[in-house]
C-alpha positions as a Markdown table, in Angstrom:
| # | Residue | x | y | z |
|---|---|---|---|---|
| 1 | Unk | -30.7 | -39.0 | 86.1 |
| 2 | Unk | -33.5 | -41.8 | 85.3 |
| 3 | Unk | -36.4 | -41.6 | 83.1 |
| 4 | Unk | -39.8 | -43.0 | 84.1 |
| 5 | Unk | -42.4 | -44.6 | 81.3 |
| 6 | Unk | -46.1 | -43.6 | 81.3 |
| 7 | Unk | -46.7 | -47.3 | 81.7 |
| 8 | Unk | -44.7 | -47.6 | 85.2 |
| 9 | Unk | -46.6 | -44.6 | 86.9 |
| 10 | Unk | -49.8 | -44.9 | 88.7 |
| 11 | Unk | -53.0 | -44.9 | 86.5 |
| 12 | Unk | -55.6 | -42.7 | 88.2 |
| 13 | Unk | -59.4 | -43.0 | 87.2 |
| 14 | Unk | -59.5 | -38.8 | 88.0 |
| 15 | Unk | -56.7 | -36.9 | 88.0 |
| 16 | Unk | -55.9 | -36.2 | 91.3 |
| 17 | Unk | -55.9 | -32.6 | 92.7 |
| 18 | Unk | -52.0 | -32.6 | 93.0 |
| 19 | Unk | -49.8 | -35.2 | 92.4 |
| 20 | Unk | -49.0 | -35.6 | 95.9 |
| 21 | Unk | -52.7 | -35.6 | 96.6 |
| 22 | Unk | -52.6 | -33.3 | 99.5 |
| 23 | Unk | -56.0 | -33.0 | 100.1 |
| 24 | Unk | -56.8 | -36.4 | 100.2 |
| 25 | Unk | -56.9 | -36.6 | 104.1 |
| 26 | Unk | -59.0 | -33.1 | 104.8 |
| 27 | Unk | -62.5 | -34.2 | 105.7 |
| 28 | Unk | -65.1 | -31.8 | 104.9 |
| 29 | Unk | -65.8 | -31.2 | 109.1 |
| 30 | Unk | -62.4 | -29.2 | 108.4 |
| 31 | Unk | -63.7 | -27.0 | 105.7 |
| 32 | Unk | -64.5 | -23.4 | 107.0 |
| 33 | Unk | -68.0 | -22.7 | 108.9 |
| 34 | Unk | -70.8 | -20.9 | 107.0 |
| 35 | Unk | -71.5 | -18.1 | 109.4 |
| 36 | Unk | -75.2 | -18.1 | 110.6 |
| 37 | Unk | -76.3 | -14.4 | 110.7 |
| 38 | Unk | -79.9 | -13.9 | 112.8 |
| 39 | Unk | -82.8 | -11.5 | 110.7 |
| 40 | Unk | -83.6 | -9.2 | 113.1 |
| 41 | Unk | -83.1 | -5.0 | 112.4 |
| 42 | Unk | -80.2 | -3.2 | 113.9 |
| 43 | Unk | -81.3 | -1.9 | 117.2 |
| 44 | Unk | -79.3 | 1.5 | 116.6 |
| 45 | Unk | -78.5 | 4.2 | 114.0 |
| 46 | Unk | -75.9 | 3.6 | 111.5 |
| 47 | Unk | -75.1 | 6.9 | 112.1 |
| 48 | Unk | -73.1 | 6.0 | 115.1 |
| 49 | Unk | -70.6 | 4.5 | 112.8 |
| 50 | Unk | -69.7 | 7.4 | 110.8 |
| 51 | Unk | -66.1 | 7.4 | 110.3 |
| 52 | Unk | -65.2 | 3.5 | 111.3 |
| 53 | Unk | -65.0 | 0.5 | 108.7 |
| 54 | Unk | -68.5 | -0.6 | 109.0 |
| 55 | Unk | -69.6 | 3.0 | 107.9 |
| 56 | Unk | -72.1 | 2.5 | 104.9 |
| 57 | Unk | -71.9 | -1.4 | 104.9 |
| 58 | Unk | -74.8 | -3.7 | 105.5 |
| 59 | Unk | -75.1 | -5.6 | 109.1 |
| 60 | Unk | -76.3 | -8.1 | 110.7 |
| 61 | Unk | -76.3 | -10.2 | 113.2 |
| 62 | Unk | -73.9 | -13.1 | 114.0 |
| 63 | Unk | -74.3 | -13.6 | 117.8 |
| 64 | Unk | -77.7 | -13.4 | 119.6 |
| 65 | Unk | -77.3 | -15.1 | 123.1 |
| 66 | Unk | -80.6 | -15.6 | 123.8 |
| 67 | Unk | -80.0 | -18.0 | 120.6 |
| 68 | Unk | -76.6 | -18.8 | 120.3 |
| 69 | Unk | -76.2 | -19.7 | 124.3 |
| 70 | Unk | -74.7 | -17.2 | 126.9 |
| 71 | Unk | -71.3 | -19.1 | 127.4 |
| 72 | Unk | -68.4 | -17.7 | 126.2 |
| 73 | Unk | -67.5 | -20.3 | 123.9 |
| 74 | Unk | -70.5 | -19.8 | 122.4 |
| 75 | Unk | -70.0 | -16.3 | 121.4 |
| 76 | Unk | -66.2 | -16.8 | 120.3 |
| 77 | Unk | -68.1 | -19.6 | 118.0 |
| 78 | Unk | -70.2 | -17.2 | 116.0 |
| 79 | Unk | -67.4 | -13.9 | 117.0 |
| 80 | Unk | -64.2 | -14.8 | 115.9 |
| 81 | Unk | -62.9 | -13.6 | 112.4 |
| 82 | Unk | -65.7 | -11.8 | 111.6 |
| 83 | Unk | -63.4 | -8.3 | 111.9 |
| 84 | Unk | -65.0 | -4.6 | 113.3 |
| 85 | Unk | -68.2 | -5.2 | 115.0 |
| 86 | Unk | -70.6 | -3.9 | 117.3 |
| 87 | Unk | -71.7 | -5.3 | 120.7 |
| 88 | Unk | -75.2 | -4.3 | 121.8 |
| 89 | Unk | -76.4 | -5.7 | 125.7 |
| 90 | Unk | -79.7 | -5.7 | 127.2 |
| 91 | Unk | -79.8 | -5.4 | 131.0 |
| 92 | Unk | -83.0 | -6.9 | 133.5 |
| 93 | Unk | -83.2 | -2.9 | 133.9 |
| 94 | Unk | -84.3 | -2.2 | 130.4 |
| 95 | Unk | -81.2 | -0.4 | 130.0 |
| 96 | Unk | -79.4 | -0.8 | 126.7 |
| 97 | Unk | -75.2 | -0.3 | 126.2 |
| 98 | Unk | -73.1 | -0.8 | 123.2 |
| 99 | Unk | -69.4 | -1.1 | 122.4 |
| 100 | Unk | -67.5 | -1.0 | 119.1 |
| 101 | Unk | -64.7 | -2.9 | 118.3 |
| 102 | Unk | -62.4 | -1.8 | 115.2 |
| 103 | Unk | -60.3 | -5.5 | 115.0 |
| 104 | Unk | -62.6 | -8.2 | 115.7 |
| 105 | Unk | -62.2 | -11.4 | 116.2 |
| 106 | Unk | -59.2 | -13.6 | 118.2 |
| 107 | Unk | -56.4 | -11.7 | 119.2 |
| 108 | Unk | -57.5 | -8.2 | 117.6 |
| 109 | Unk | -59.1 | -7.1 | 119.9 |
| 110 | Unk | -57.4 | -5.2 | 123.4 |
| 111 | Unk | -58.5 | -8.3 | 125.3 |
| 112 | Unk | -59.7 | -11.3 | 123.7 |
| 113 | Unk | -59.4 | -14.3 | 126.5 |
| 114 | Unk | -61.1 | -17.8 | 125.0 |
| 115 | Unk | -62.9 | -18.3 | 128.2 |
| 116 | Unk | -64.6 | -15.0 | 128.4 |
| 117 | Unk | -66.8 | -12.6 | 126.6 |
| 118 | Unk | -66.2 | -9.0 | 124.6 |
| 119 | Unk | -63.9 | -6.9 | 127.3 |
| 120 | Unk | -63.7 | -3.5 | 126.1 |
| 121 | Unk | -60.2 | -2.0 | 128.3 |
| 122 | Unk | -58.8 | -3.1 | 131.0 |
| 123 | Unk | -62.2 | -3.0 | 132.6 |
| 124 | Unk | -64.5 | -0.6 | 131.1 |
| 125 | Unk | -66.8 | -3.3 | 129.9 |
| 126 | Unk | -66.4 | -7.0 | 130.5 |
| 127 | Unk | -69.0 | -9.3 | 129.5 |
| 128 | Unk | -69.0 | -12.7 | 130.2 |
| 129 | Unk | -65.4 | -12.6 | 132.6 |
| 130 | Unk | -63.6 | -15.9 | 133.0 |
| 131 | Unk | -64.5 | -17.9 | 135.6 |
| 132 | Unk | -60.8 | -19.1 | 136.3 |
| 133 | Unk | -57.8 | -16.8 | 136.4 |
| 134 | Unk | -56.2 | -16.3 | 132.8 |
| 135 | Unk | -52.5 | -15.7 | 133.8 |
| 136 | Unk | -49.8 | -13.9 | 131.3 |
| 137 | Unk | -52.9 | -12.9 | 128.8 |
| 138 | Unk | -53.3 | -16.8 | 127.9 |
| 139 | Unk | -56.6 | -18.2 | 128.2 |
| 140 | Unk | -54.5 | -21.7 | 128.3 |
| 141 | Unk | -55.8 | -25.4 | 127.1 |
| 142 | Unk | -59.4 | -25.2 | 125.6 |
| 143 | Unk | -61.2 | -27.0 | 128.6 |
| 144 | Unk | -64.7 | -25.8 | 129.3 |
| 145 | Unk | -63.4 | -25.5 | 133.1 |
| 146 | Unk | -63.6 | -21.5 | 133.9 |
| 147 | Unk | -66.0 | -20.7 | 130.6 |
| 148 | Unk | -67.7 | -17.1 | 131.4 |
| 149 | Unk | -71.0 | -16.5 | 131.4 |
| 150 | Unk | -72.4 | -13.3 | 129.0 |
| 151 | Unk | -75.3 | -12.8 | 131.5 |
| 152 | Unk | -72.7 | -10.9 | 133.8 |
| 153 | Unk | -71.5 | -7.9 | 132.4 |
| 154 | Unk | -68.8 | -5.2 | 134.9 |
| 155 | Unk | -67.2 | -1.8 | 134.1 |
| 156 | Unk | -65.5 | 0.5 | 136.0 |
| 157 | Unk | -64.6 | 3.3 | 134.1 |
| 158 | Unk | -61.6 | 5.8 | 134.1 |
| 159 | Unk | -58.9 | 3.9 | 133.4 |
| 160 | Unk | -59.4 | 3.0 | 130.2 |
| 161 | Unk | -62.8 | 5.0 | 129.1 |
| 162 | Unk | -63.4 | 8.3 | 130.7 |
| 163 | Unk | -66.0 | 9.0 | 133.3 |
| 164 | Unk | -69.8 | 9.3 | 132.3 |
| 165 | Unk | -70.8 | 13.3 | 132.0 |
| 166 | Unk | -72.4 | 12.8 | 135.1 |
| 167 | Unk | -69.4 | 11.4 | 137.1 |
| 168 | Unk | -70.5 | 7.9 | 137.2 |
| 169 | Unk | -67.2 | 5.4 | 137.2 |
| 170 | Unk | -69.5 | 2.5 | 135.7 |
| 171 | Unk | -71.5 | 2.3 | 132.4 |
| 172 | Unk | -74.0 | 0.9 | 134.3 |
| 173 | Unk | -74.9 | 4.4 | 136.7 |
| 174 | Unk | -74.5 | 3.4 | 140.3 |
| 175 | Unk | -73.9 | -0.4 | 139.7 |
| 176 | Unk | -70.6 | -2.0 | 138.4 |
| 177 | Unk | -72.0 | -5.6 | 138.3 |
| 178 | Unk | -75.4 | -6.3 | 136.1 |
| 179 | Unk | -77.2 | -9.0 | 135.2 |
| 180 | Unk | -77.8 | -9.2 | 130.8 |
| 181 | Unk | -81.0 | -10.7 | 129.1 |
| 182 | Unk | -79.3 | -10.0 | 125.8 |
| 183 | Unk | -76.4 | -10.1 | 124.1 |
| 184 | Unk | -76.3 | -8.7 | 120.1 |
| 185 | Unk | -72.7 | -9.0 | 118.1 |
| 186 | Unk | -73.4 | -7.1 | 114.3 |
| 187 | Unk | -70.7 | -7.2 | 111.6 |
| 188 | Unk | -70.0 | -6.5 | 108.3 |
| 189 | Unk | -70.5 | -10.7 | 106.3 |
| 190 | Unk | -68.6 | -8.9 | 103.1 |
| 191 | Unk | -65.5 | -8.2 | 105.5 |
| 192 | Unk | -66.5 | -11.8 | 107.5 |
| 193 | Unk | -65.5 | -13.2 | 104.1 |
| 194 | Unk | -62.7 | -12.3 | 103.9 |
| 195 | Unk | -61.3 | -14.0 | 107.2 |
Protein backbone atom coordinates (compact mmCIF):
# COMPACT_ATOMS: atom_id res chain seq x y z
CA UNK A 1 0.00 0.00 0.00
CA UNK A 2 1.64 3.58 -0.61
CA UNK A 3 0.73 6.85 0.84
CA UNK A 4 0.66 10.06 -1.38
CA UNK A 5 1.60 13.73 0.24
CA UNK A 6 -0.69 16.73 -0.40
CA UNK A 7 2.36 18.30 -1.86
CA UNK A 8 2.87 15.51 -4.79
CA UNK A 9 -0.86 15.74 -6.03
CA UNK A 10 -2.05 18.11 -8.61
CA UNK A 11 -2.88 21.68 -7.30
CA UNK A 12 -6.08 22.74 -9.03
CA UNK A 13 -7.11 26.61 -9.07
CA UNK A 14 -11.11 25.16 -8.77
CA UNK A 15 -11.82 21.98 -7.62
CA UNK A 16 -12.64 20.03 -10.29
CA UNK A 17 -16.18 18.48 -10.67
CA UNK A 18 -14.78 14.90 -10.02
CA UNK A 19 -11.45 13.87 -9.60
CA UNK A 20 -11.36 12.17 -12.78
CA UNK A 21 -12.79 15.28 -14.30
CA UNK A 22 -15.28 13.59 -16.52
CA UNK A 23 -16.98 16.36 -17.75
CA UNK A 24 -14.07 18.07 -18.91
CA UNK A 25 -14.59 16.96 -22.66
CA UNK A 26 -18.62 17.54 -22.95
CA UNK A 27 -19.03 20.69 -24.97
CA UNK A 28 -22.11 22.61 -24.19
CA UNK A 29 -23.56 21.66 -28.10
CA UNK A 30 -24.04 18.27 -26.20
CA UNK A 31 -26.11 19.57 -23.36
CA UNK A 32 -29.86 18.78 -23.92
CA UNK A 33 -32.14 21.11 -26.37
CA UNK A 34 -34.56 23.63 -24.80
CA UNK A 35 -37.72 22.67 -26.52
CA UNK A 36 -39.31 25.54 -28.61
CA UNK A 37 -43.04 25.38 -27.98
CA UNK A 38 -45.14 27.74 -30.72
CA UNK A 39 -48.16 30.31 -28.92
CA UNK A 40 -50.88 29.55 -30.78
CA UNK A 41 -54.47 28.05 -28.87
CA UNK A 42 -55.25 24.43 -29.12
CA UNK A 43 -57.38 23.87 -32.16
CA UNK A 44 -59.60 21.25 -30.25
CA UNK A 45 -61.47 20.54 -26.91
CA UNK A 46 -59.57 19.18 -24.16
CA UNK A 47 -62.33 17.24 -23.68
CA UNK A 48 -61.26 14.83 -26.19
CA UNK A 49 -58.59 13.76 -23.76
CA UNK A 50 -60.60 12.68 -20.98
CA UNK A 51 -59.22 9.61 -19.60
CA UNK A 52 -55.50 9.66 -21.30
CA UNK A 53 -52.25 11.27 -19.56
CA UNK A 54 -52.62 14.65 -21.01
CA UNK A 55 -56.08 14.88 -19.32
CA UNK A 56 -56.12 18.21 -17.28
CA UNK A 57 -52.49 19.34 -18.19
CA UNK A 58 -51.59 22.38 -20.04
CA UNK A 59 -50.46 22.07 -23.96
CA UNK A 60 -48.86 23.46 -26.39
CA UNK A 61 -47.28 23.29 -29.34
CA UNK A 62 -43.84 21.81 -30.15
CA UNK A 63 -44.16 21.09 -34.00
CA UNK A 64 -45.86 23.49 -36.43
CA UNK A 65 -44.62 22.50 -40.08
CA UNK A 66 -45.49 25.41 -41.62
CA UNK A 67 -42.63 26.67 -39.15
CA UNK A 68 -40.62 23.91 -38.21
CA UNK A 69 -40.23 22.59 -42.05
CA UNK A 70 -42.30 19.65 -43.48
CA UNK A 71 -39.40 17.02 -43.61
CA UNK A 72 -39.45 14.39 -41.43
CA UNK A 73 -36.36 15.11 -39.67
CA UNK A 74 -37.75 18.12 -38.94
CA UNK A 75 -40.64 16.86 -36.95
CA UNK A 76 -38.53 13.99 -35.10
CA UNK A 77 -36.34 17.29 -34.17
CA UNK A 78 -39.07 19.06 -32.14
CA UNK A 79 -41.20 15.20 -31.56
CA UNK A 80 -39.04 12.95 -29.99
CA UNK A 81 -39.15 12.57 -26.08
CA UNK A 82 -41.72 14.81 -25.58
CA UNK A 83 -44.12 11.53 -24.44
CA UNK A 84 -48.24 11.36 -25.17
CA UNK A 85 -49.16 13.94 -27.75
CA UNK A 86 -51.63 14.90 -30.16
CA UNK A 87 -51.17 15.22 -33.95
CA UNK A 88 -53.57 17.76 -35.55
CA UNK A 89 -53.30 18.04 -39.85
CA UNK A 90 -54.73 20.45 -42.06
CA UNK A 91 -55.69 19.27 -45.58
CA UNK A 92 -55.82 21.82 -49.07
CA UNK A 93 -59.62 20.62 -48.48
CA UNK A 94 -60.14 22.47 -45.39
CA UNK A 95 -60.66 19.29 -43.73
CA UNK A 96 -59.11 18.81 -40.31
CA UNK A 97 -57.92 15.11 -38.74
CA UNK A 98 -56.20 14.33 -35.51
CA UNK A 99 -54.51 11.38 -33.87
CA UNK A 100 -53.37 10.71 -30.34
CA UNK A 101 -50.47 8.98 -29.31
CA UNK A 102 -50.16 7.54 -25.64
CA UNK A 103 -46.00 6.93 -25.82
CA UNK A 104 -44.51 9.61 -27.78
CA UNK A 105 -41.42 10.09 -28.95
CA UNK A 106 -38.56 7.44 -30.58
CA UNK A 107 -39.49 3.97 -30.34
CA UNK A 108 -42.83 4.43 -28.23
CA UNK A 109 -44.76 4.82 -30.51
CA UNK A 110 -46.40 1.56 -32.97
CA UNK A 111 -44.22 2.85 -35.77
CA UNK A 112 -41.69 5.36 -35.31
CA UNK A 113 -39.25 5.15 -38.59
CA UNK A 114 -36.51 8.26 -38.45
CA UNK A 115 -37.15 8.94 -42.05
CA UNK A 116 -40.83 9.47 -41.83
CA UNK A 117 -43.63 11.25 -40.07
CA UNK A 118 -46.37 10.27 -37.15
CA UNK A 119 -47.82 6.64 -38.57
CA UNK A 120 -50.69 5.79 -36.51
CA UNK A 121 -51.13 1.52 -37.35
CA UNK A 122 -50.02 -0.26 -39.79
CA UNK A 123 -51.55 2.20 -42.18
CA UNK A 124 -54.46 4.01 -40.70
CA UNK A 125 -52.60 7.34 -40.88
CA UNK A 126 -49.16 7.91 -42.25
CA UNK A 127 -47.92 11.28 -42.52
CA UNK A 128 -44.84 12.05 -44.05
CA UNK A 129 -43.96 8.10 -45.36
CA UNK A 130 -40.31 7.41 -46.10
CA UNK A 131 -39.24 7.88 -49.25
CA UNK A 132 -36.90 4.71 -49.33
CA UNK A 133 -37.94 1.35 -48.11
CA UNK A 134 -37.19 0.94 -44.22
CA UNK A 135 -36.56 -2.94 -44.04
CA UNK A 136 -36.85 -5.06 -40.64
CA UNK A 137 -38.49 -1.87 -38.83
CA UNK A 138 -34.93 0.07 -39.02
CA UNK A 139 -34.88 3.27 -40.51
CA UNK A 140 -30.98 2.49 -40.97
CA UNK A 141 -27.84 5.19 -41.14
CA UNK A 142 -29.15 8.80 -40.49
CA UNK A 143 -28.58 10.07 -44.18
CA UNK A 144 -31.10 12.54 -45.45
CA UNK A 145 -31.51 10.05 -48.55
CA UNK A 146 -35.36 8.80 -48.37
CA UNK A 147 -36.47 11.69 -45.68
CA UNK A 148 -40.51 11.85 -45.91
CA UNK A 149 -42.31 14.62 -46.63
CA UNK A 150 -45.36 15.72 -43.91
CA UNK A 151 -47.27 17.31 -46.83
CA UNK A 152 -48.39 13.71 -47.88
CA UNK A 153 -50.51 12.09 -45.49
CA UNK A 154 -52.39 8.09 -46.47
CA UNK A 155 -54.75 5.87 -44.44
CA UNK A 156 -56.55 3.05 -45.26
CA UNK A 157 -58.52 1.94 -42.52
CA UNK A 158 -59.67 -1.46 -41.17
CA UNK A 159 -56.81 -3.07 -40.31
CA UNK A 160 -55.68 -1.41 -37.68
CA UNK A 161 -58.65 1.39 -37.01
CA UNK A 162 -62.15 0.39 -37.79
CA UNK A 163 -64.10 1.73 -40.72
CA UNK A 164 -65.61 5.37 -40.66
CA UNK A 165 -69.62 5.08 -39.54
CA UNK A 166 -70.21 5.66 -43.04
CA UNK A 167 -68.13 2.76 -44.47
CA UNK A 168 -65.33 4.80 -45.78
CA UNK A 169 -61.85 2.61 -45.59
CA UNK A 170 -59.80 6.10 -45.46
CA UNK A 171 -59.90 9.00 -42.86
CA UNK A 172 -59.81 11.10 -45.64
CA UNK A 173 -63.70 10.03 -47.26
CA UNK A 174 -63.21 8.85 -50.73
CA UNK A 175 -59.43 9.67 -51.00
CA UNK A 176 -56.50 7.54 -49.38
CA UNK A 177 -53.69 9.97 -50.55
CA UNK A 178 -53.98 13.93 -49.50
CA UNK A 179 -52.02 16.74 -49.82
CA UNK A 180 -51.42 18.68 -45.91
CA UNK A 181 -50.96 22.54 -45.48
CA UNK A 182 -50.43 21.87 -41.73
CA UNK A 183 -49.08 19.90 -39.45
CA UNK A 184 -49.70 20.63 -35.38
CA UNK A 185 -47.80 18.16 -32.70
CA UNK A 186 -49.25 19.38 -28.81
CA UNK A 187 -47.74 17.89 -25.69
CA UNK A 188 -47.62 18.08 -22.22
CA UNK A 189 -43.67 20.39 -21.51
CA UNK A 190 -44.10 19.18 -17.63
CA UNK A 191 -44.00 15.43 -18.92
CA UNK A 192 -41.42 16.82 -21.95
CA UNK A 193 -39.21 17.47 -18.82
CA UNK A 194 -38.99 14.71 -17.80
CA UNK A 195 -37.36 12.97 -20.92
Amino acid sequence: MACLSNSILPKWKNSPSSFFDWNKSKRPSQEKPQPNYHNIDLPFSPSLLRRTFLQGRELKCCYRASIDGFSANSFHNCCDFKGPCVVIGYTTKFFKFGAFNPGGGSGAAPFDYARGGPQFGADGLLSGPPLAPVLGGLAGPDTNSGIGDLRQAKSRLGLSYAQREDGKESLFGDECRITLVEVQVFCSPQIASLY
